[in-house]
N, C-alpha and C positions, 0 to 999 in steps of 0.2 A: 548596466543600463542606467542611465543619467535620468532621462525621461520617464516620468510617468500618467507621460498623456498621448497612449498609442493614436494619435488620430490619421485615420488614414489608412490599418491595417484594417485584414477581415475579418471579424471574428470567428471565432471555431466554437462550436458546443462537441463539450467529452461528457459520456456518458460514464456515472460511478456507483459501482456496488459495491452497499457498505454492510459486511458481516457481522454480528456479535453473539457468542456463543460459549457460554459457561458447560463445559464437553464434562466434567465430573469424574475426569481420570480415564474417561472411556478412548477404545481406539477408536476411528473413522467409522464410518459404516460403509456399505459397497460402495451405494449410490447417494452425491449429493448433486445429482441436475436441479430438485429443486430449489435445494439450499442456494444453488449457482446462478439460477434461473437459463439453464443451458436449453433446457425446451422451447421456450419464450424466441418465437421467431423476430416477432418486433424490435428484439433487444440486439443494441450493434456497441458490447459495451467496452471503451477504452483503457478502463482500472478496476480493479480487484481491491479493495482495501478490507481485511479479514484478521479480525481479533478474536483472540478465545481467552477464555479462562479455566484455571484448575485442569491443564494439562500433569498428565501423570510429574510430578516435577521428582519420586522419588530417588536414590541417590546413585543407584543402578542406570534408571533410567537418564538421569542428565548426565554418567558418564557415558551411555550409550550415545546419547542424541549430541555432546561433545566430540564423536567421533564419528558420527553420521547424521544423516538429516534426521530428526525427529518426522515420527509415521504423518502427522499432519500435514506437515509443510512439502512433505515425498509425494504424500495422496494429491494435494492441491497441485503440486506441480505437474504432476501426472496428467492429471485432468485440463489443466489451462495450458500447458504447452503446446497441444496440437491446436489450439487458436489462436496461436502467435502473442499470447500474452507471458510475458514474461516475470521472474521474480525480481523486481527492483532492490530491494531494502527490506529487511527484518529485526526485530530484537525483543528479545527475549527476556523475561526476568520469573524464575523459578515458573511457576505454572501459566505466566499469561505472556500472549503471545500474538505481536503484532507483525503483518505478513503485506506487502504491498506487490501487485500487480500491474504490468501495464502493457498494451502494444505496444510491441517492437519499433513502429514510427516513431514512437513519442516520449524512446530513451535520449534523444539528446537535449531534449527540454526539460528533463529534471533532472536537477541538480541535488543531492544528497547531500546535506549539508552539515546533519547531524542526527546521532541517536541517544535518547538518552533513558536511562530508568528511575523510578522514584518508589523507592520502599518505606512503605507508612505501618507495616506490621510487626510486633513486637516493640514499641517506642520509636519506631520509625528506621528499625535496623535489618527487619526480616519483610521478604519481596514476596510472602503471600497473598499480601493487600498491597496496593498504591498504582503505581501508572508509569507505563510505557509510552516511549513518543519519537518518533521519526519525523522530523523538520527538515523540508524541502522545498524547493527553487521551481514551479510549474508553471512553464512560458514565462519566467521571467516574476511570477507572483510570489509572495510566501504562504508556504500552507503548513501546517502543522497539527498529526493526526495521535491523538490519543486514545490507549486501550486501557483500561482502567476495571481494578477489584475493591469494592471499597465495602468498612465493616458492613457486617451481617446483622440479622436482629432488631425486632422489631424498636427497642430501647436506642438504641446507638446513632439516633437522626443525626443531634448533634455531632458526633465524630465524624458520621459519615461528609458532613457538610463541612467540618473544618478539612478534613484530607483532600475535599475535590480544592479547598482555596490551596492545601498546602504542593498538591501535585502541581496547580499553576503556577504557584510562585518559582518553584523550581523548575520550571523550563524557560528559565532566562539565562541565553548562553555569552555569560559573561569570557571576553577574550576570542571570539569567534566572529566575530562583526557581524551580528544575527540582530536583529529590531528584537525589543520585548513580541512576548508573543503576544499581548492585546493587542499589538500593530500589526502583527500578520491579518493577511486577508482572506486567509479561512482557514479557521479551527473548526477539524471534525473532532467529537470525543464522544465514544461509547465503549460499550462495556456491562461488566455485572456489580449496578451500581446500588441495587440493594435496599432501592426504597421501597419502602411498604405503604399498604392501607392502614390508616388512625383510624379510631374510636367504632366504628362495624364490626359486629362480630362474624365471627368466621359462616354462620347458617345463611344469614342477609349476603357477603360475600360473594359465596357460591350459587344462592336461589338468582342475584344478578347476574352472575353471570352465566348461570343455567340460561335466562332470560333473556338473556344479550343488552341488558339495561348497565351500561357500563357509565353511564353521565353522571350517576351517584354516587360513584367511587373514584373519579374523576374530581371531584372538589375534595376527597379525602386521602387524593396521593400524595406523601409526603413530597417528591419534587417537584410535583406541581405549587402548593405552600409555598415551599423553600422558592419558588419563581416569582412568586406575588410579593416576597417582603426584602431580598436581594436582587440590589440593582444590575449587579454583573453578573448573577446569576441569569436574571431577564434577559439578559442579552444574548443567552444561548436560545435555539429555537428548535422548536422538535412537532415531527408530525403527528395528526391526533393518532391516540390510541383504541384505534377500531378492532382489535383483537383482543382475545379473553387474555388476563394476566400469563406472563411466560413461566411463574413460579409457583408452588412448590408440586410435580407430577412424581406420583410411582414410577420405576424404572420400568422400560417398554411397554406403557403404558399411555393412554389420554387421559386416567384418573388423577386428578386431584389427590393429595396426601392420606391417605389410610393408616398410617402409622398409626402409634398412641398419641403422638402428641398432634398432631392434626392440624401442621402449620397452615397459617390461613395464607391463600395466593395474591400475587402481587407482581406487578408491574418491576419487574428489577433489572430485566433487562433492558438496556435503551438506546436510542442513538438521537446525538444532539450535535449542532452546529451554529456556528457563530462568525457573521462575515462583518472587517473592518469598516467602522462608519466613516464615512466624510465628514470633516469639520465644517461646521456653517458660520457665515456673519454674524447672524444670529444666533447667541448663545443658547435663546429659549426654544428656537427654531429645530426640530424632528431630527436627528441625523439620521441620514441612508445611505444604504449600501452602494459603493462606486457604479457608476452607470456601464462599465467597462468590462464588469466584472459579476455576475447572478450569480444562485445559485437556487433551482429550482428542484423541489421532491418529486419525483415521481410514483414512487410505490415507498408505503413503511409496514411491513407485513411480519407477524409470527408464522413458521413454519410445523404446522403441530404433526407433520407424518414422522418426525424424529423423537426418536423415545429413548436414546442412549441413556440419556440424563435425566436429572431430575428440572434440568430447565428446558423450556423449547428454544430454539435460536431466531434473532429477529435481524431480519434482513431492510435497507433502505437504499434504493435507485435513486440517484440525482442525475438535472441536468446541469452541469457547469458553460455557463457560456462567457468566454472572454475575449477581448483582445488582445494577443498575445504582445506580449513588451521585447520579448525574444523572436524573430522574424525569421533568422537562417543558422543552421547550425553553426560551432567553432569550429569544425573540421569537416570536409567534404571530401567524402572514399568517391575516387572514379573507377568503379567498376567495368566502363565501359573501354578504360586502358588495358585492361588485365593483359598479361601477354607470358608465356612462359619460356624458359630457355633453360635446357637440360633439367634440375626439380627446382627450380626457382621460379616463383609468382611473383610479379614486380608490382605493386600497387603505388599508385601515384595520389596524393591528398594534400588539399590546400588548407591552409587555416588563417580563420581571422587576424585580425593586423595585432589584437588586443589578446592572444588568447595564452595563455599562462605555462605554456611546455616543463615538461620537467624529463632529465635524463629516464626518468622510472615509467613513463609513457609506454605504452601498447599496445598492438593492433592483434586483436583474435580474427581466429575462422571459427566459425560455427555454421552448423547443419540449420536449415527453417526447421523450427521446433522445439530450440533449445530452451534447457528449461529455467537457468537465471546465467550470469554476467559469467561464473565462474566454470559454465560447460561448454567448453571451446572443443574444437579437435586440433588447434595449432595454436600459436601464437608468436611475436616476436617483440624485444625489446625495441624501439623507433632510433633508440640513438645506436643500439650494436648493429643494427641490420640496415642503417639508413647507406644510401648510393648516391644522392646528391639533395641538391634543398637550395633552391634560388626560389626572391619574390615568394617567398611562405608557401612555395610548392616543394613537396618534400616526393624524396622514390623511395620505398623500401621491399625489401625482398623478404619473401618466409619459403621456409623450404616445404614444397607437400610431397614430398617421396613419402612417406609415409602413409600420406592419405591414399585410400583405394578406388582405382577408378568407378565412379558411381555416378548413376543418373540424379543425386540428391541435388536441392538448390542451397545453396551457399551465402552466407551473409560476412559482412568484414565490421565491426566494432572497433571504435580507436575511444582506448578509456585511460581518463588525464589522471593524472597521479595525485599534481593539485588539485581538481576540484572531484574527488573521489566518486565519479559518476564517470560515462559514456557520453562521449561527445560530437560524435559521428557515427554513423553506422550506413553502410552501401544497401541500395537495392539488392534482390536476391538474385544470384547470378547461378551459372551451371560455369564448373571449371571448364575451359577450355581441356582439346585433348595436348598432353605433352609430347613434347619434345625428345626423341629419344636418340642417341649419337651411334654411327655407327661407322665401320673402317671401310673406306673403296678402296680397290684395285690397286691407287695413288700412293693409300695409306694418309689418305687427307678423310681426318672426319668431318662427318656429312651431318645436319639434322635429318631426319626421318619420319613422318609425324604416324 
């Protein structure tokens, strides 16, 4: 995209849930409707963005979840698959763990563009602390979402504030033709970011927040501070904190810490965002956010019926409203050609004038429901199974003898090798019935259907 003055497109609002949750080695629990907001009839929501922290990372366990889905990302998938959202993009570094969701419409407008991790723990070599981040293409924007564990203790401000500069610095993806990311146009970043309340002691603390008088600890949260005296800091923005702090609780409990040592609680969990300003004429002149491009809160809520941990999880609704710079997909499945002959499906799909093919190209089948890119029931390479290709309309055949006749609905995904995302994807269709051959009289085969 050359332009970046959609004028003239419609814009769309995608509604987004943003997860963060410090799980403390725990598994799933049965039910997270609320964690989900699955009950919430009002909510028709497009993406899924879901970070944890202190997943069990020990050495059993990452070579189990090396060889299968870790229980979280199985549970989620489970759950969000029968609403057609799907698993986009993941990664992972020892316990924390960033998971991206989306309707199935709205695979071929993100582009995956990269993932990357940043270990700040042990002198900057061990990934119990620092930040995950997946950097991606949304209708044509850049957005960039970080999950982030940074030190602990109430002593450690300063660390904690030098690792969130050093986690930035390092997601500039030098040799990838990526903008720094203070150019992207919207950085989400949360996590279990571990600031604490200064100078109150723990009885004032807790009588506050017995009392719901949360505005006096609210001038004494350390990132609140750290936003009054860093300018780049300020320029993340976070909704107020209308819930009792998410830290330190007994396990399956609502109580506040009982132990000996009797940490005092604290606002650690969080979710912040920061959208690209316009440049103005005037230097001294306000910068704001692209008029093309919002991004409004809807709900920023702790979830306190979860007692796994010793944190509660805090969840934030947004509404993104844009105009997308991206208009029609690079490749367009006609489903409506489908047509079989003896166990061959012939799918016919055109693609942009500009769009990047690579021999490693392929088009899956999958069931409505599926639960990310990699659960197909067929697939075929585009260049081994292609039949013809004039005018960037291409035929290619996939064989379903294998697939069983079933009333399921059907989707077709065509995903580019070069730009490692989904770039087309068909309405949901019901296979036609096959074609079956069989010998007349003549000895001339006949179809049959």
């Amino acid at each position: 995209v050359n332009s970046r003055k959609p004028a003239g497109l419609k814009s769309r609002k995608l509604s987004i849930h943003v997860v963060t949750w410090n799980v403390a080695s725990a598994a799933p629990p049965l039910d997270l409707n609320d964690l989900l907001q699955l009950n919430n009839q009002d909510l028709n929501l497009d993406m899924y963005v879901i970070g944890l922290q202190e997943m069990n990372s020990g050495i059993i366990n990452r070579l189990s979840d090396a060889a299968f889905e870790d229980p979280w990302s199985s549970f989620f998938m489970d759950v969000l698959s029968p609403l057609s959202l799907i698993k986009v993009s993941h990664v992972r570094m020892q316990g924390i763990l960033l998971l991206v969701f989306a309707k199935y419409q709205h695979l071929p407008y993100i582009q995956i563009l990269f993932t990357n991790s940043t270990p700040t723990g042990l002198f900057g070599y061990w990934g119990n602390k620092g930040g995950v981040n997946i950097c991606l293409k949304l209708y044509g924007y850049y957005v960039s979402i970080i999950n982030c564990h940074l030190p602990p203790h109430m002593s450690n401000n300063d660390q904690r504030l030098e690792h969130f500069d050093r986690i930035l610095e390092m997601q500039n993806f030098e040799g990838h033709d990526i903008p720094n990311i203070l150019d992207h146009d919207l950085i989400l970043w949360f996590g279990d970011m571990n600031f604490r309340i200064e100078d109150f002691g723990l009885h004032f603390v807790r009588e506050s927040i017995k009392n719901h008088c949360y505005n006096h600890l609210w001038e004494k949260d350390q990132l609140s501070i750290a936003k009054r005296h860093d300018p780049l800091l300020r320029e993340f923005q976070e909704g107020p904190l209308l819930f009792p702090p998410t830290y330190k609780f007994d396990r399956n409990s609502n109580d506040y810490d009982t132990s000996e040592k009797q940490r005092k609680p604290a606002w650690t969990d969080r979710i912040l965002w920061r959208l690209k300003r316009q440049s103005q004429a005037c230097p001294h002149a306000p910068r704001l956010p692209a008029p093309y491009f919002s991004l409004s809160l809807r709900s920023y809520v702790s979830h306190m019926i979860y007692s796994i941990s010793d944190h509660k999880p805090v969840t934030g609704t947004f509404d993104l409203e844009l105009k997308p710079l991206v208009s029609a997909p690079l490749i367009t499945l006609m489903p409506e050609s489908l047509w079989t002959m003896e166990n061959n499906m012939v799918v016919s799909c055109s693609s942009a004038p500009d769009f990047p093919s690579s021999p490693w190209d392929w088009i899956g089948l999958y069931k409505v429901g599926m639960r990310h890119i990699n659960d197909y029931v067929s697939y075929v390479w585009v260049g081994d199974n292609q039949i013809s290709f004039t005018d960037n309309v291409n035929q290619v055949y996939i064989d379903i003898s294998t697939i069983p006749k079933t009333a399921d609905q059907f989707l077709l995904c065509y995903y580019s090798n070069n730009l490692h995302s989904v770039v087309g994807i068909s309405k949901p269709f019901q296979i036609p019935p096959r074609f079956f051959l069989r010998e007349d009289p003549l000895g001339e085969a006949q179809p049959q259907i």
